[in-house]
N, C-alpha and C positions, 0 to 999 in steps of 0.2 A: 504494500500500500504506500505513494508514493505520497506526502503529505504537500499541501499544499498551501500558501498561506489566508487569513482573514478575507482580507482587502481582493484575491485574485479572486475566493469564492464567491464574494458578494460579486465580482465585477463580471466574471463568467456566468453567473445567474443573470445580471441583466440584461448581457448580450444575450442570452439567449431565449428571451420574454419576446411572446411575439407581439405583435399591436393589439392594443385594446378592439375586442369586438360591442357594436351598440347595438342597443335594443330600445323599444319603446314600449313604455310602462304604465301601467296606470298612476297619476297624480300619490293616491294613499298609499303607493307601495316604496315612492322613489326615495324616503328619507334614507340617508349613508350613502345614494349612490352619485355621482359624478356628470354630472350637465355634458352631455355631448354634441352639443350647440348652443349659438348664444340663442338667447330668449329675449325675442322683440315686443316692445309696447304695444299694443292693438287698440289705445286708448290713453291720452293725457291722465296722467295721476297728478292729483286729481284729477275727478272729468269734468268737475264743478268747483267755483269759488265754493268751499265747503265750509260751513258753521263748526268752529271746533267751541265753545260752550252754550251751554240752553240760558236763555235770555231776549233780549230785543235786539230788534234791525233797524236802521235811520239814516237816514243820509247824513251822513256830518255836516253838511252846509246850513243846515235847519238846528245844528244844538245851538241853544242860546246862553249855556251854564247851569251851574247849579242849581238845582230845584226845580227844573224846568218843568212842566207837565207837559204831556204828549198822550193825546186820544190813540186809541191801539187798534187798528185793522187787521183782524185774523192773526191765524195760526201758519206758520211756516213747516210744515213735518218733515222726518226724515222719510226717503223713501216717496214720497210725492213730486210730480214736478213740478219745476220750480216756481213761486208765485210771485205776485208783483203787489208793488205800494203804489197804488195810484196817487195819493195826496203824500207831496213830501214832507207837509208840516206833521204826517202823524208816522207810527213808527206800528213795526207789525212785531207778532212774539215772536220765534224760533227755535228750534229741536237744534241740537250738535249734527249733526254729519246730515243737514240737509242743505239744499244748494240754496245760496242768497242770493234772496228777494230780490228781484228787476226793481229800480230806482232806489237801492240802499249799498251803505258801501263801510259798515262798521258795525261792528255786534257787541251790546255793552250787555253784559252777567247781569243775571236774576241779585245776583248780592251785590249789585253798586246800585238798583231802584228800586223803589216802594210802589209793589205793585196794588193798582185800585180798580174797582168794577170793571169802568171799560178807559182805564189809562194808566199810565206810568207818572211816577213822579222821578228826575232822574237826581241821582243822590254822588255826582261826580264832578268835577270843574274840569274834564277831559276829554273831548273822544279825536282819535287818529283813523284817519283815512284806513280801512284794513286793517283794522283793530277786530281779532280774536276770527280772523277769517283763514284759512288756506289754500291760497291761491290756486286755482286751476294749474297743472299741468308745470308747477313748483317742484314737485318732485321727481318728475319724467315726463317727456313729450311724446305722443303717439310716432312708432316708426325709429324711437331712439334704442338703445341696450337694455334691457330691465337689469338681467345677472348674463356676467362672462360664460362663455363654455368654460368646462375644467370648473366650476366653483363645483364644491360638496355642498348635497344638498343636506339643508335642516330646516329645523323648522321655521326660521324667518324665508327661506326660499322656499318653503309648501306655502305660505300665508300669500307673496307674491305670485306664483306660479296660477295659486286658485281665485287672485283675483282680477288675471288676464283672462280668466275664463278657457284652463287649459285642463280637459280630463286626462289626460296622458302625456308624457315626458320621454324626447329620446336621450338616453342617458348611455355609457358607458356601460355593457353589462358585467356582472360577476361571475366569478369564475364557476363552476358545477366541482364540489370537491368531494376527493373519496375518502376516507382515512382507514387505513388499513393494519390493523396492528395482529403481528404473529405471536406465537407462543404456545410448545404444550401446557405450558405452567400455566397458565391463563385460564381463569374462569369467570364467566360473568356473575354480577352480583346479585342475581338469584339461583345462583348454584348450591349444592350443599359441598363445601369445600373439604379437601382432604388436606391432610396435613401439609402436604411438597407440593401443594397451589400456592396459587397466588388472583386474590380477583384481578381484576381486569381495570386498568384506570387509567392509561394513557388513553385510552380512545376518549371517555367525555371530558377529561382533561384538555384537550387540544379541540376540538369539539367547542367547550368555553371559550379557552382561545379565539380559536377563529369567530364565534358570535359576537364577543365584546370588542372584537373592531369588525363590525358590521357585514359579517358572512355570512346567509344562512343557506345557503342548496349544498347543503354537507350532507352524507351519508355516512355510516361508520358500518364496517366490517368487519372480521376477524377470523385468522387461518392456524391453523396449526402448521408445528416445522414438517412438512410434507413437500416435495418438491414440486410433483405432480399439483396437488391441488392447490399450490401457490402459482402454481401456472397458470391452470383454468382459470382461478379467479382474480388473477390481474389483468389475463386477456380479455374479459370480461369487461373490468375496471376499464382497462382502458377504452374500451369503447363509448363507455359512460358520463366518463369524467374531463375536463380541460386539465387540472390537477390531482396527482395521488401523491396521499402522503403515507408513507410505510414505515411502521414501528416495530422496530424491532429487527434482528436478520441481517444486518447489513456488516457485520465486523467479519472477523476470520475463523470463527468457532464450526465446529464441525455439521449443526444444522443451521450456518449462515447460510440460505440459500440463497438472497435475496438478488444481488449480484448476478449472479449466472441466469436465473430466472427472468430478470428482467430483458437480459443479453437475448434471452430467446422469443420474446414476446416481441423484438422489434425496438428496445427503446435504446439509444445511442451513450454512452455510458461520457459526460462532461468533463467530472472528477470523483474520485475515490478517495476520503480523506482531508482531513482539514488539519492545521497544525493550532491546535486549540482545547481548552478544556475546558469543560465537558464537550464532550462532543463530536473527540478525532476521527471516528470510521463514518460520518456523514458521506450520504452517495446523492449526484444530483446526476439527470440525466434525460432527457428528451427523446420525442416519439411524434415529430410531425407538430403540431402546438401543443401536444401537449406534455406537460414537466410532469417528473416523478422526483420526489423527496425521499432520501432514503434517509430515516433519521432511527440512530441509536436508540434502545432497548429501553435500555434507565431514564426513570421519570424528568430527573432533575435534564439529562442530554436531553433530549426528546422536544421538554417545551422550549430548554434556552433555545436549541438550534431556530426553531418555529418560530418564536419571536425574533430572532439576530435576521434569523436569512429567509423563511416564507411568508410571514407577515407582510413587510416590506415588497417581496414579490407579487403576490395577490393584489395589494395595494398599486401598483402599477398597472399591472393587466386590466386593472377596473378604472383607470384614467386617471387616480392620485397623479398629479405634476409635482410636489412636493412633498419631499420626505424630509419628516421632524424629528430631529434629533439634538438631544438632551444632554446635559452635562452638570455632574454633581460634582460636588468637592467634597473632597476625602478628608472624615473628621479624625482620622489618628493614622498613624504608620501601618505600612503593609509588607512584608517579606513575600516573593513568591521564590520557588528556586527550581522551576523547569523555565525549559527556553520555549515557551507556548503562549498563545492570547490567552488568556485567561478570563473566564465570565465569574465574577466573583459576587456570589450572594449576600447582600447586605441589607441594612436597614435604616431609613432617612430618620435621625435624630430629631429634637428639638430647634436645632440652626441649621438648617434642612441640610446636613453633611451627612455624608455615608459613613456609615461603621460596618467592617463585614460581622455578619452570622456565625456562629461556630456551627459545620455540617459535617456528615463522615461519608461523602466523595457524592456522582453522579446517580447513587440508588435512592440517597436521603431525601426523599420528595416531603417528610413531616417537617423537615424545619423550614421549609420555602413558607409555611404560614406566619412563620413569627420575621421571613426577610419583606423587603418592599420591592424588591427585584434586583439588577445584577451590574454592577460594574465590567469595561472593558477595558485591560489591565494590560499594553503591549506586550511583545516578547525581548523588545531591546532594553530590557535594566530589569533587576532583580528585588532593587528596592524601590515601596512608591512611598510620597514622604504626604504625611498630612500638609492638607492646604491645595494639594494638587487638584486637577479638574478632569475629569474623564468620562466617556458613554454611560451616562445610565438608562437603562430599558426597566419599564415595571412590570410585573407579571403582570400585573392587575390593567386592566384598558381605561382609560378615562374617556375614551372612545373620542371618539378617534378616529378616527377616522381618518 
């Protein structure tokens, strides 16, 4: 296994992500995915000088000051169209988000007048032109930008999208992902376990993963070390999937099938090995568009690898243009003494620095609950000195997107 470093595996994964494919979606489904074109204005925002408080409408040329009385003509409502003041000397009510009244040009709040039967008395020494109004097409012009392509949608971009009046969205689609974890030892957790198992928890582990940064056409599967039926059911997989991710199988132990199996099902082998801990027998490898992940057994390799290097991938093929990457500073001294990158499990203090976790190697998946996720720690120096700053990724998503 020829090792390979950090930096070449991330940069050979990206070469070999092929162009995002789009799709159009329903409006209520498109939250986390990726605008695949710009979205045009189909209407001035506003479409109307719009009332932003309930109160009266008047022409400013007609206040006379404080105290004034003004007889009241109607009601202005939201949602009606728009009405008019025929006499300028009197002033009409108005509803917020209804359009203003033909011959008025200023909206003064229910709590600056005393209102009476049928008038106002106005209880202010002020009104401006466009006072408490918002202006027609202030905020966008019919035929302008609304949102870039490439924006991630949320939900200020459903609120806009749904009130150009759009039921559907061409957006960047997501990937269809398999995940695929081997093992005799493996039982699902409504087995009744024997002693030399072990349940099964890299699959909804990764599974999580992928949902909390916005993936859901995941399937999960599971094989035993059989060569044969790791066969079958990757040829399968791959028919199925744009990505597989494969747990387990991939190092040099005598039922690593994973490797050779993949060789025969067609998929083009990238690299074999990564010079890194957790994580070194990582296998990536391609099959026409679509990537296979071949990620290490132990829980703790399994998800760093998935966060470091398939995260980030998925996140491309779905139109992400930018990838966010974080940097903690290191609240005390660190020794490492392999010559490796090292993903080092830690926890953000009180002065948001990292302190590592004490764990006992790539199986300890119990203490990643008391870490906050993992430092990336190069291979050029053996000591890292508090104060320093370097990659942090959290297990946890704050989505993310």
């Amino acid at each position: 296994m020829m090792l390979i470093s950090v930096s070449r595996a991330e940069r050979l994964i990206c070469e070999a992500l092929p162009a995002p494919k789009t799709a159009t979606i329903p409006l209520s489904h498109a939250n986390y995915f990726v605008l695949a074109v710009d979205i045009i204005a189909k209407r001035d925002y506003p479409p109307f000088h719009r009332m932003t408080k309930d109160g009266i409408a008047l022409s400013s040329s007609c206040f006379a000051g404080y105290g004034q009385c003004m007889k009241l003509s109607g009601y202005a409502q939201a949602g009606k169209p728009q009405a008019v003041l025929e006499d300028a000397t009197m002033a009409i009510e108005v509803a917020t988000g209804a359009p203003l009244p033909r011959g008025t040009d200023a909206v003064i709040p229910y709590e600056e007048v005393e209102k009476q039967a049928e008038a106002v008395i106005l209880n202010t020494d002020h009104v401006r032109v466009g006072e408490n109004i918002h202006p027609q097409a202030s905020d966008c012009r019919k035929g302008n930008v609304l949102i870039n392509k490439g924006t991630i949608i949320g939900s200020p971009e459903i609120a806009i999208l749904g009130s150009n009046g759009m039921q559907s969205v061409e957006v960047y689609a997501k990937p269809r992902i398999v995940i695929v974890t081997t093992g005799d030892e493996l039982v699902s957790v409504d087995s009744n376990i024997k002693p030399h198992q072990l349940y099964r928890s890299n699959d909804v582990m990764l599974l999580a993963a992928l949902q909390g940064h916005g993936f859901t056409s995941i399937h999960c599967t599971h094989v035993p070390d059989d060569a044969s039926l790791l066969y079958s059911e990757l040829a399968k997989t791959l028919d199925a999937a744009d990505v597989v991710l494969i747990s387990g199988g991939v190092s040099k132990g005598a039922y690593d099938f994973i490797p050779e199996v993949l060789k025969k099902t067609g998929v083009k082998k990238i690299f074999h090995g990564v010079s890194q801990r957790p994580g070194k027998p990582m296998w990536f490898g391609k099959k026409g568009r679509k990537l296979v992940f071949g990620l290490p057994g132990n829980p703790v390799s399994a998800l760093t690898c998935t966060l470091r290097y398939v995260i980030p991938a998925l996140k491309k093929l779905s139109g992400y243009s930018k990838s966010h990457c974080v940097t903690k500073t290191l609240g005390e001294a660190v020794d490492i003494n392999v010559p490796l990158t090292v993903f080092l499990p830690v926890k953000v203090n009180t002065n948001n620095e990292v302190v590592p976790v004490s764990h006992n190697g790539s199986g300890d998946f119990i203490s990643l609950a008391e870490s906050s996720g993992f430092i990336e720690l190069p291979p050029e120096t053996n000591h890292f000195y508090a104060g320093e700053c370097y990659r942090f990724i959290p297990w946890r998503a704050s989505c993310q997107c």
